[in-house]
N, C-alpha and C positions, 0 to 999 in steps of 0.2 A: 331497442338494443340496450342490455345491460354491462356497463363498463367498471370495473373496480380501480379505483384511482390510482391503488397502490402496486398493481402490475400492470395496469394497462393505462398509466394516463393521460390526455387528450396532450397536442403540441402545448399548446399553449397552459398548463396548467403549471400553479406552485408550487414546488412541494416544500414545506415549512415544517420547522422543529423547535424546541423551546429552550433557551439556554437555563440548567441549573444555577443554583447558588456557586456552586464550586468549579462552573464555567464549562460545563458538561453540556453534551446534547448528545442525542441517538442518531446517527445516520436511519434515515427512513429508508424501509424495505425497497422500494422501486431505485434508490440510489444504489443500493447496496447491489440489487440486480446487476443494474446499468455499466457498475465498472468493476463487476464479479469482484466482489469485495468477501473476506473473508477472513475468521477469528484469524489473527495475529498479520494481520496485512496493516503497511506504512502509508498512514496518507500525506500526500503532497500539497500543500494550500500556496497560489500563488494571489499575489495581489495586484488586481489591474483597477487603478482609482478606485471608484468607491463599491468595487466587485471582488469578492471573491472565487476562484477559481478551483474545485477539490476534484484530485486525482488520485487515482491510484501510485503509488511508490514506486519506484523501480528497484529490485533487490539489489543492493550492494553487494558488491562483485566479490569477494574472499579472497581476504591477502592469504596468499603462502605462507605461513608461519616462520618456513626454514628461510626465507631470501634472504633476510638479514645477516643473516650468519654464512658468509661464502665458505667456510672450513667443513661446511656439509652437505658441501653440494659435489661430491666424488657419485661417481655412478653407483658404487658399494653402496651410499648412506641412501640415495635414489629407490635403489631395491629395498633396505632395509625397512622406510617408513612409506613404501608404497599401498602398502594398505590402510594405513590409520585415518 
């Protein structure tokens, strides 16, 4: 049987990457799979002793723009900026 590491690989395998000069690394393919990761996605890094732990983001939830300002919050201005 032929296995490719990089989509298919074994439990117990590593998967490693090299830090740049400028403190860079690639998320490898098979990570990238694993936690459907994708151009402009937030990663989460927590730290448990001497392990790190990477996750995908969770989207930040979207303040209402208007909440701040109670003076526009009539049902009128409601409809008004309903679509934007």
């Amino acid at each position: 049987m032929v296995r490719n590491i990089l989509t298919d690989p074994p439990d117990d395998a590593m998967i490693t990457s090299r830090l740049t000069s400028k403190a860079q690394t690639t998320i490898p393919q098979a990570v990238r799979v694993a936690l459907h990761l994708g151009e402009g996605d937030t990663l989460a890094y927590t730290i448990e002793g001497d392990r790190v732990v990477l996750t995908k983001a969770k989207p930040a939830k979207a303040e209402d723009a208007f909440a701040t300002f109670g003076e526009w919050a009539s049902d009128a201005d409601e409809r008004a900026y309903a679509d934007l």
